[in-house]
C-alpha positions in Angstrom: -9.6 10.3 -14.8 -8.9 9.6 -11.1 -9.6 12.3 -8.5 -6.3 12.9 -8.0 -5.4 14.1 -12.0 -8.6 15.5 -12.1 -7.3 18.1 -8.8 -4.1 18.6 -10.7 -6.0 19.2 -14.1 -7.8 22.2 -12.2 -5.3 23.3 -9.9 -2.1 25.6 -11.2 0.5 24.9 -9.1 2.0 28.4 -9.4 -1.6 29.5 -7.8 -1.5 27.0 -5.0 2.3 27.7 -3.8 2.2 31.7 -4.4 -0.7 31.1 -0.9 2.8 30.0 1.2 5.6 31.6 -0.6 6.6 34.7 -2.5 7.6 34.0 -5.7 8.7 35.4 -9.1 9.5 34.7 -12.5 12.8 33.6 -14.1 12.4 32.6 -17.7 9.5 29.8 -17.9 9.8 29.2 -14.0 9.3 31.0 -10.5 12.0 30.8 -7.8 11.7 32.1 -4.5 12.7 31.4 -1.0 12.6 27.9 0.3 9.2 27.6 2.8 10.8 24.5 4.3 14.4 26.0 5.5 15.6 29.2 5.9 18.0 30.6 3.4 19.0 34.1 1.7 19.4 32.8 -1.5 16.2 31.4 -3.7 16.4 27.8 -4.2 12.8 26.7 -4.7 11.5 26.0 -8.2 8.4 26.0 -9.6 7.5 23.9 -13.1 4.6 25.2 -14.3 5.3 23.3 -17.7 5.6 19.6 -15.5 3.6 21.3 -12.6 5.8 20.5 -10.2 8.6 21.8 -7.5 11.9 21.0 -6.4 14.2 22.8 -3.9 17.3 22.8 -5.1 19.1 23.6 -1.7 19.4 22.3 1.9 15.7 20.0 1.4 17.0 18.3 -2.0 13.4 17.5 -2.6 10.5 18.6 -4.6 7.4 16.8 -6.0 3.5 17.9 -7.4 0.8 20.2 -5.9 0.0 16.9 -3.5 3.6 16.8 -1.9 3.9 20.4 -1.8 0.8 20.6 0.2 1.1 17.2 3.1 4.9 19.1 3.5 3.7 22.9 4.1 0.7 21.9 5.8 2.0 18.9 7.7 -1.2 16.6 6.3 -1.1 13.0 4.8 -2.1 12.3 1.4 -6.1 11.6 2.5 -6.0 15.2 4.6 -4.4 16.8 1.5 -7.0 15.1 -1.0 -9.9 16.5 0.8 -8.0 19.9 1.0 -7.2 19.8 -2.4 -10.6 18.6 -3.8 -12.5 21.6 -1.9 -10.2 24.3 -3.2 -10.2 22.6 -7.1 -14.3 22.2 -6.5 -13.5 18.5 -7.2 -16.2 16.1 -5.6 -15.0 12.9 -4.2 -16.5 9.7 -4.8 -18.2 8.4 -1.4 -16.2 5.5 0.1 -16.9 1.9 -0.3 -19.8 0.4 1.4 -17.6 -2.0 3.2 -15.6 1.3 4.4 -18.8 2.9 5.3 -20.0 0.2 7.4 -17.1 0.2 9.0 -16.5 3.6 9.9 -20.3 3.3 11.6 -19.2 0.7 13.9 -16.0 3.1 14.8 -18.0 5.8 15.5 -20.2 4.0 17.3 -17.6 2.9 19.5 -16.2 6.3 19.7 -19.7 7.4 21.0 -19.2 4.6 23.8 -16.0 5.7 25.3 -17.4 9.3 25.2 -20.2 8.1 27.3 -17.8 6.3 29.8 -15.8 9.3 30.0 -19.3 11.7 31.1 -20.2 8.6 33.5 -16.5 8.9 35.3 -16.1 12.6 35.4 -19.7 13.0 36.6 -18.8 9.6 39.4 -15.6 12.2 40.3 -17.8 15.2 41.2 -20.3 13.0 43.3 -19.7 11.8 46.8 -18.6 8.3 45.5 -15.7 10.2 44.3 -14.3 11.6 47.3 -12.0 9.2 47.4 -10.8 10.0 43.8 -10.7 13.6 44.6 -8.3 13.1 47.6 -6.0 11.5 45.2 -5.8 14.3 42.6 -5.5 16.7 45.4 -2.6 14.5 47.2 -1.1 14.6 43.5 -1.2 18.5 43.0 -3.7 18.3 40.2 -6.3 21.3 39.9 -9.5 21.2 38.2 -8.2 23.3 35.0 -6.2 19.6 34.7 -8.9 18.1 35.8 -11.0 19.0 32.9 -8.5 19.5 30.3 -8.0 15.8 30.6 -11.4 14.9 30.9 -10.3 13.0 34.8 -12.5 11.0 36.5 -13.3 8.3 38.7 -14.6 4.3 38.3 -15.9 3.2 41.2 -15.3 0.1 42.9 -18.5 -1.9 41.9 -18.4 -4.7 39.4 -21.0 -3.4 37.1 -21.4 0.3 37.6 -20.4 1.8 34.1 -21.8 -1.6 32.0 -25.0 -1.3 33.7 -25.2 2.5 33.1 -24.2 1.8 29.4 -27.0 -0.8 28.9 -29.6 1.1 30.0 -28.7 4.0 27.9 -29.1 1.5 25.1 -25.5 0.5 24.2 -24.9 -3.5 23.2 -23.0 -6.1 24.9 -20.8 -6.8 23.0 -20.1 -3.2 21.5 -19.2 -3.0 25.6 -16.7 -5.7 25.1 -15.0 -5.0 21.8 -14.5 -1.3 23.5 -12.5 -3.1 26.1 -14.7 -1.5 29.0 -16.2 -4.8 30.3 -14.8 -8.5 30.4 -16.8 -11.2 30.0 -16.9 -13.4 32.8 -16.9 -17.6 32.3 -20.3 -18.0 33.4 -21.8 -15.5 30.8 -21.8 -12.5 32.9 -19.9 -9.7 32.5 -18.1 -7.2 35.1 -16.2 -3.5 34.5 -12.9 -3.5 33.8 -12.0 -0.4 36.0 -13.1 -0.8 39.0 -11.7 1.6 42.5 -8.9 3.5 40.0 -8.8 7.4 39.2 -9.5 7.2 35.7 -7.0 9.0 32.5 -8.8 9.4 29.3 -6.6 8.6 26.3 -6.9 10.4 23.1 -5.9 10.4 19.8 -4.2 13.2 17.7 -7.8 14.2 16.9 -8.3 15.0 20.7 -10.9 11.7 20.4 -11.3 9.5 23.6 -9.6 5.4 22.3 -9.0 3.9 25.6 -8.3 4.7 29.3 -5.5 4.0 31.8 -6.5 3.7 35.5 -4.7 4.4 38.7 -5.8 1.6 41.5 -6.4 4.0 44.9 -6.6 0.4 47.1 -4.3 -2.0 48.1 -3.9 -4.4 44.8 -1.9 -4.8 41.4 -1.7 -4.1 38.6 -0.7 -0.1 39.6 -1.8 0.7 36.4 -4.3 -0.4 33.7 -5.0 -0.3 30.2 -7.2 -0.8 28.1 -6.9 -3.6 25.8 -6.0 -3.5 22.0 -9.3 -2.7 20.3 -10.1 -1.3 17.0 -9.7 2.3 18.2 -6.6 1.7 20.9 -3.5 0.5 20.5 -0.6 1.2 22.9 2.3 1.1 20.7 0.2 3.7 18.1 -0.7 6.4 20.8 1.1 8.6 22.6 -0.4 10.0 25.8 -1.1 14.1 25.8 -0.1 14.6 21.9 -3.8 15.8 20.9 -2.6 18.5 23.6 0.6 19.0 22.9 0.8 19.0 19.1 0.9 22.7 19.0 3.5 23.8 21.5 6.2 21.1 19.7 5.9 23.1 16.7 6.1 26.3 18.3 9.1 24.8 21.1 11.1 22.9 18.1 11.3 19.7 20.3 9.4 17.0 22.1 10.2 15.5 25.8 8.7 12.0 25.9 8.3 11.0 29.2 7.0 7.7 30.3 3.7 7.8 32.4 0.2 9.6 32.6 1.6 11.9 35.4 4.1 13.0 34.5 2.5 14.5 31.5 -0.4 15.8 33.5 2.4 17.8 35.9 4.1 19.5 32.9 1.4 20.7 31.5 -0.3 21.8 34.3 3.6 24.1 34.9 3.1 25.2 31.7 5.7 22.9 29.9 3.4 21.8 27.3 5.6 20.1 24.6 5.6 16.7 27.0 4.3 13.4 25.8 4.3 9.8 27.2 4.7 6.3 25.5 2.8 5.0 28.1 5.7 2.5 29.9 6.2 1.0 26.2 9.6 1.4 24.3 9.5 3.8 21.2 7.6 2.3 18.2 7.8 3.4 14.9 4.0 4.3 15.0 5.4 6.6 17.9 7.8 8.4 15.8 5.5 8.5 12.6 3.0 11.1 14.9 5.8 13.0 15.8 8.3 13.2 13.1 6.0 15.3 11.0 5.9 18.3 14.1 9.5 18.3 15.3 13.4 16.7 14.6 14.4 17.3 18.4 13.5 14.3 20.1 14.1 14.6 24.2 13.9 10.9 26.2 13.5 11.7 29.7 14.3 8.4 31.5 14.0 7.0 34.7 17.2 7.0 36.3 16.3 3.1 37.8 14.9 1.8 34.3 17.8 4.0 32.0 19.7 1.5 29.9 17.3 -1.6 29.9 16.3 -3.7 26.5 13.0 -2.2 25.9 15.4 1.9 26.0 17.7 0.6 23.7 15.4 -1.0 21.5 13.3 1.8 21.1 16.5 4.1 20.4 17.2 1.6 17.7 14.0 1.9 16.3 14.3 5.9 16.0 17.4 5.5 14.2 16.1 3.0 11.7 12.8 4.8 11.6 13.7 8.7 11.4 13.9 10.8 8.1 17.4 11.2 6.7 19.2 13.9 4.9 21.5 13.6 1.8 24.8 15.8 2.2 27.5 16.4 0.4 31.0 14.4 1.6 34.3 15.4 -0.1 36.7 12.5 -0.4 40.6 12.4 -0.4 40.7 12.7 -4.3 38.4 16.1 -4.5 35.4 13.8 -5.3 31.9 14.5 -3.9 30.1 11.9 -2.3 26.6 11.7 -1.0 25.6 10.3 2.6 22.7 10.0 4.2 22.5 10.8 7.7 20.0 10.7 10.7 17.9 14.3 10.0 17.1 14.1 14.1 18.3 15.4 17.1 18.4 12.5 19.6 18.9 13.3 23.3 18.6 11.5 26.9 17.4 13.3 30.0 18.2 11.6 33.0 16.7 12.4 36.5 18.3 12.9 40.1 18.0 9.1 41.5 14.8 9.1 43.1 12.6 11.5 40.9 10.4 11.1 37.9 9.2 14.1 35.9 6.1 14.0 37.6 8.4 14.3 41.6 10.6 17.0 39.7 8.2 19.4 38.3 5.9 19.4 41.7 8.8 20.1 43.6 11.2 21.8 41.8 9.7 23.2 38.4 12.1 25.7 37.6 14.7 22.8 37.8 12.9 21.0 34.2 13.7 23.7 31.5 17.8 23.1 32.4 17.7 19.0 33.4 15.8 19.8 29.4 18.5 21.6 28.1 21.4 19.5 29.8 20.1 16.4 27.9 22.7 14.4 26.5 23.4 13.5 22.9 22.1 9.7 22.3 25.5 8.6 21.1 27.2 9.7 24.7 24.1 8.2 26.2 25.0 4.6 24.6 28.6 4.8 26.0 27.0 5.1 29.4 24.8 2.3 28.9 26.3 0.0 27.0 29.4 -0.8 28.9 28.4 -0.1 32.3 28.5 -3.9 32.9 32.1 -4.5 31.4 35.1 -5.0 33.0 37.4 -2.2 31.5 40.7 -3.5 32.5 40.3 -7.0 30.4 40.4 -7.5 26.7 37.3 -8.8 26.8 35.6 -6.3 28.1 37.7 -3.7 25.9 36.8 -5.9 23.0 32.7 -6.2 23.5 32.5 -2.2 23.8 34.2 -2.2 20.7 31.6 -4.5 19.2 28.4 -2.8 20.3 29.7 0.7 19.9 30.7 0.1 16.4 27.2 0.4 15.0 26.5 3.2 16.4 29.7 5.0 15.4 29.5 3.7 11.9 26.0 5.8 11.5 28.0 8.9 12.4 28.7 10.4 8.9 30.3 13.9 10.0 33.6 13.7 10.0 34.5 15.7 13.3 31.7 14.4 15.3 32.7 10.6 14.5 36.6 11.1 15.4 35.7 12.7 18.4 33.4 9.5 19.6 36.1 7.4 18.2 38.7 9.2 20.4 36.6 8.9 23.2 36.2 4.7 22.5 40.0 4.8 22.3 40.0 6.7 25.9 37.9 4.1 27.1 39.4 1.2 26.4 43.3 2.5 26.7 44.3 2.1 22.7 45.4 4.5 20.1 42.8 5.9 18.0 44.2 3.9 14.6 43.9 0.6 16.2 39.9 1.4 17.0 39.4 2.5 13.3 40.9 -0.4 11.9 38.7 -2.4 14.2 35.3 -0.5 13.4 36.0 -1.1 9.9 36.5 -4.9 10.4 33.6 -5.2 12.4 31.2 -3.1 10.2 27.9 -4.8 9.8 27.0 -6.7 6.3 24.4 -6.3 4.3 22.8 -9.9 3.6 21.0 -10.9 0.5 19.0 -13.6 1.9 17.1 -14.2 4.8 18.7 -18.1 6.1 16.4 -20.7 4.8 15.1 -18.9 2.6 13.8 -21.1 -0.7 14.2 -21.0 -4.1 11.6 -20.6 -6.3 12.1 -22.6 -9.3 9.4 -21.7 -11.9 9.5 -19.0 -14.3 7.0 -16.6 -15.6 7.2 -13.5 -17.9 6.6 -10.6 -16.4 4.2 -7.9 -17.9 6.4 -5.5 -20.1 3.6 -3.0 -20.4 3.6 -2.6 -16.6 4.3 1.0 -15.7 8.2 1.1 -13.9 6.6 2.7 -10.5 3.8 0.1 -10.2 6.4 -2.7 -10.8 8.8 -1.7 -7.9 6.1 -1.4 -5.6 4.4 -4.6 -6.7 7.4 -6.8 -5.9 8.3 -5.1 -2.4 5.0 -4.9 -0.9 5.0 -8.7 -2.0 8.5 -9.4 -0.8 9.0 -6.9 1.8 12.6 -8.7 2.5 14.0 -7.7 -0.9 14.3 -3.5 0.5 17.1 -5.0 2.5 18.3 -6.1 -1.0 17.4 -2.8 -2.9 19.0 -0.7 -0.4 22.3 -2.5 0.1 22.3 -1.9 -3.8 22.2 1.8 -3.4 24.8 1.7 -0.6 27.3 -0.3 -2.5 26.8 2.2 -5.3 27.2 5.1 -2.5 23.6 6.2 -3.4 20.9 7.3 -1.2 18.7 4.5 -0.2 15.1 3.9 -2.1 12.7 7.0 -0.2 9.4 8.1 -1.3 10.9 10.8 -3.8 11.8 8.2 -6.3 7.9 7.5 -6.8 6.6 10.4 -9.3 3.3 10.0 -8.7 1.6 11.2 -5.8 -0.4 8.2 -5.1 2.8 5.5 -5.5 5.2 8.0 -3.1 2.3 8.0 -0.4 2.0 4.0 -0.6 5.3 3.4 -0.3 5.7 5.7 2.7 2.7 4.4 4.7 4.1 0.5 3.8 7.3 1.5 5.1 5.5 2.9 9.0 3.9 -0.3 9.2 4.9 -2.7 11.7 6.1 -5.9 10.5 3.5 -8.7 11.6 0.9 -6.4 11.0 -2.5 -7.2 9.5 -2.3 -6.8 5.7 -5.7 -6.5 5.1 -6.1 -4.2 8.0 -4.1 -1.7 6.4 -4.9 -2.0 3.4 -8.9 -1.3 4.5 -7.8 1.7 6.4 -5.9 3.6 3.3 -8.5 6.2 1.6 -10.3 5.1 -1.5 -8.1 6.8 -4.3 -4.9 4.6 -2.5 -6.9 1.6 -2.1 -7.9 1.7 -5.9 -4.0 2.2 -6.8 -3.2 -0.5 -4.6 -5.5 -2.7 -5.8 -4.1 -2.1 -9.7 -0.3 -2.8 -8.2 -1.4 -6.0 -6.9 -3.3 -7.0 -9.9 -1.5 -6.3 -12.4 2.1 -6.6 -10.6 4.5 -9.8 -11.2 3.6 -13.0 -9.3 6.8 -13.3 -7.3 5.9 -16.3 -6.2 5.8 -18.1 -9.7 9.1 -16.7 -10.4 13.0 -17.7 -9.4 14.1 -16.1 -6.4 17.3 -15.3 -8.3 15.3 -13.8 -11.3 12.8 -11.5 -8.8 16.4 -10.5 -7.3 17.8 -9.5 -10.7 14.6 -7.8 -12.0 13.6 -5.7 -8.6 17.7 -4.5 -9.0 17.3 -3.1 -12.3 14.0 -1.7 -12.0 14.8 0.4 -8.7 18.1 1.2 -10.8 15.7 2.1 -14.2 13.7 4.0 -11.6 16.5 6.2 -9.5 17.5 6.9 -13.2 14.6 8.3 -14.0 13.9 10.7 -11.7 17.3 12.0 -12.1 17.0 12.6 -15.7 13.6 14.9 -14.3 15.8 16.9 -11.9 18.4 17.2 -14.8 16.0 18.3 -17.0 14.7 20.8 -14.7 18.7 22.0 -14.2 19.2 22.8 -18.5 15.6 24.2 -18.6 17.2 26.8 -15.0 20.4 26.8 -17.0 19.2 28.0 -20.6 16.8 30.7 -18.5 18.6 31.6 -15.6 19.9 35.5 -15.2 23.1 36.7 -15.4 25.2 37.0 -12.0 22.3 35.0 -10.5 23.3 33.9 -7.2 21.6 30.5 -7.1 23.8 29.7 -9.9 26.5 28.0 -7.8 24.0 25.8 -6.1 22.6 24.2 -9.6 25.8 23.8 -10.6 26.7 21.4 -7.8 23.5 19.7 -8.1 24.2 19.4 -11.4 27.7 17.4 -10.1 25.6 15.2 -8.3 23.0 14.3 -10.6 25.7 13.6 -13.1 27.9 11.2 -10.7 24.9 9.4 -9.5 23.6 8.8 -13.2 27.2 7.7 -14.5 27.1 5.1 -11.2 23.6 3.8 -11.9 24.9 3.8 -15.8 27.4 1.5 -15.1 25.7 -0.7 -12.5 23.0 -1.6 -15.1 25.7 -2.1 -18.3 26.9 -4.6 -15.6 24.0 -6.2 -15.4 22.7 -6.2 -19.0 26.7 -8.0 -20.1 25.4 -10.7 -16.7 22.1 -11.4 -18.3 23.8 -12.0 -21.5 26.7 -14.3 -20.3 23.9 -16.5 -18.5 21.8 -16.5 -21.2 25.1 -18.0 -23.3 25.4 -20.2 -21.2 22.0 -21.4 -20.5 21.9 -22.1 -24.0 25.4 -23.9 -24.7 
């Protein structure tokens, strides 16, 4: 028995909700009030037969005592394990001894920058620091910033804080896989920082990783970073969250600004819900720290940088990245159809000409909370941007904002909002609204199959048939990461929601195939892979031992097999939330009022089951008329 079915064995479900929600019996279940969304009329389920949840309201989701918990308490699976494991008096194995090892040399390195940080802050107090102090004065900064931020000073000496290190006992070359020293090509070694007012960075955990510094001399660059290391990487961090974490909860949203001061100024006004990304576009790293905390995202953007590559890329990546909702669609016959749509509140900020956050909030801080509130939607944002260079009075130019507005439109799933932008594209480029319809449906984006040059694999090998269906899926995609184009066009030819963590039963196959999906392509496998907690790294290990070796097999077969197992698997976990509906059904009280909202579940489930019904008889009467023909 794995730690994680041992937990659930000792843990009653009922027992572990009933701490976050009130809740009451109804035949075999309890139903209460939704903890995730506000409502009036009880939605959320509890199994204690399956041991398991599901709210059948606005959050369409539900899971085991695991998902419950990472939702309610905003932790990821290893948080919730050790969370779980105390309360169930469950005693975790110790972790691997290539694990341990390795979170020594982490903390060891963790230790370092902590030490660099006491060696600047005490350099900014002394009267090598004067300097540095003049600086923070010049920029407004008082010493409650000062030492919230753990500020300090490097002075302008090519061995000051190596030397100091060294003699307090620290290695060389722990010093330069910290990033704080560079060797130098005749086997010396110099600091990094040298003459700049130093900005400790920290991770979530409020941990020192890396350091930017401010030059205070003549000289370039402006600002430095540390270099990628094991603890720092720009892309991952964002600059004041450890800080801030609590105040986006409690605001609802997030302004992400784009350097070290102008995060240091709003928090020192008292506008505490202000991150930076650091000069780098959004990442999907970025938006996996914040995602959990808030779904209002704020950009505030240099009015002389607003509308470059690295903007729009990183507003591409928050659309592609960002949780989705599943809502109900009537169509012109009185069918129901089910979308998914961007569950985020995307807006731009853009300063007077001339002012960062940083200028704005010195001078003029009651001016931030309504520039905040002014913030445009990101859809009116790309209209801006993305035909500011076109000529508007040629074809040409009418025809190219056609072409890289249409994207953006075709995400727009409510039906108000998205005639609205089309009547504004139809505005822009002088032609009737039916013309630009027809036109965003001939332009819509195709799902492709097959990345171009792709080969063909031309052996063939049976897979395991005692291979659990869960394992399977994730065995093939974490091999072939390029067929969840493939699995997901699927779904959206069959108007289904796209493959998402909910599909996976258990616990430890849902976390895995959310943390794969965060990870940024190019990344190191094997680096990931070392930094998932033991009780993932052992299921992970059984997926990729015991999964299909897609490599072996046809390209064409893998296709045809991953299809019907994602279909075998969708199916599945609808037949559990219909089960769940006739168990509600044969139990539920008369005149109760949720009754409506099962019933149109119900309609769902149903439509969704006869689509994947059909899309697999299709299949299975394919197999067979190849087969024939294989053999005549």
């Amino acid at each position: 028995m794995t730690a994680v079915d041992e937990i659930k064995a000792r843990l009653d479900i009922v027992d572990v909700v009933s701490e976050h929600a009130s809740l009451r019996k109804s035949g075999s279940n309890y139903k209460g009030l939704c903890p995730f969304h506000s409502e009036k009329t009880p939605s959320f389920i509890v199994f204690p037969a399956t041991q398991t949840w599901h709210c059948f309201g606005a959050c369409g989701t539900g899971g085991d005592v695991f998902s419950f918990v990472m939702k309610r308490e905003n932790l990821d699976f290893a948080e919730a394990l050790r969370t779980l494991a105390q309360k169930a008096g469950v005693q975790l194995e110790p972790t691997r001894q290539r694990d341990t090892e390795r979170d020594k040399h982490l903390e060891k390195l963790f230790e370092i920058h902590a030490a660099a940080v006491a060696f600047y802050q005490g350099v900014l107090r002394s009267a090598a620091g004067q300097t540095a102090r003049a600086y923070a004065a010049q920029r407004g900064l008082d010493e409650e910033t000062i030492g919230k931020f753990q500020l300090g000073y490097a002075p302008d000496e090519w061995r000051a804080l190596g030397g100091h290190l060294i003699e307090r006992g620290y290695e060389r070359q722990d010093l330069l896989e910290a990033g704080l020293i560079i060797a130098h090509e005749d086997g010396g070694t110099y600091d990094r920082f040298r003459g700049r007012f130093i900005i400790p960075i920290r991770d979530t955990r409020g941990q020192v990783i890396g350091f930017g510094g401010r030059i205070l001399a003549e000289g370039q660059p402006k600002y430095l970073n540390s270099p990628q290391t094991p603890l720092f990487n720009k892309s991952h961090v964002l600059f004041g969250l450890d800080l801030a974490k609590g105040a986006i909860r409690a605001k609802g949203y997030v302004v992400i600004v784009e350097g070290y001061m102008d995060v240091l100024q709003a928090h020192q006004a008292g506008f505490g819900n202000v991150v930076a990304s650091m000069g780098t576009a959004l990442t999907e790293q970025h938006l996996g720290l914040l995602k959990r905390m808030t779904k209002r995202y704020i950009l505030s953007l240099d009015p002389d940088l607003a509308g470059d590559q690295g903007t729009l890329r990183g507003l591409t990546v928050a659309r592609q990245t960002l949780d989705r909702e599943i809502v109900p669609v009537p169509t012109a016959r009185g069918w129901i159809r089910y979308e998914s749509r961007l569950d985020a509140d995307i807006r731009i900020m853009t300063l007077p000409p001339g002012q960062d956050p940083d200028d704005l909030i010195r001078e003029t801080p009651e001016q931030w909370i309504p520039m905040v509130e002014a913030a445009i939607p990101v859809v009116d944002y790309y209209f801006q941007v993305s035909t500011r260079d076109l000529k508007m009075t040629e074809a040409k130019g009418k025809a190219e904002a056609v072409r890289r507005l249409g994207p953006i439109l075709s995400e727009i799933r409510d039906e108000v909002e998205r005639t609205h932008y089309v009547q504004k594209l139809a505005r822009l480029i002088s032609a009737d609204e039916g013309t630009v319809r027809r036109q965003l449906s001939v332009s819509r984006p195709r799902q492709h199959s097959r990345r171009a040059g792709e080969p063909q694999q031309p052996a063939e090998q049976p897979r395991p048939s005692t291979f659990a269906l869960e394992e399977y899926c994730l065995a093939v995609l974490l091999r072939r990461p390029d067929f969840l184009e493939r699995v997901h066009a699927l779904f959206e030819g069959l108007s289904l929601p796209m493959l998402q963590e909910d599909d996976f039963e258990r616990v430890e196959n849902r976390t895995l195939y959310a943390v794969w999906r965060q990870m940024k392509e190019g990344h190191d496998w094997q680096a990931w892979a070392d930094a998932l907690p033991d009780a993932l790294q052992a299921q992970l290990d059984l997926i990729l031992a015991h999964g299909p070796d897609t490599e072996a097999l046809a390209r064409d077969e893998v296709v045809r097999d991953i299809e019907r197992a994602v279909l075998l698997l969708r199916r599945k976990g609808l037949e559990r939330v219909s089960q769940n509906l006739r168990i509600l059904f044969e139990t539920m009280e008369r005149g109760d009022a949720a009754a409506a909202g099962y019933s149109r579940t119900m309609v769902r489930v149903t439509a969704e089951r006869a689509a994947i019904e059909h899309a697999l008889s299709e299949r299975t009467s394919l197999g067979r008329r190849e087969e024939r023909e294989r053999v005549l």
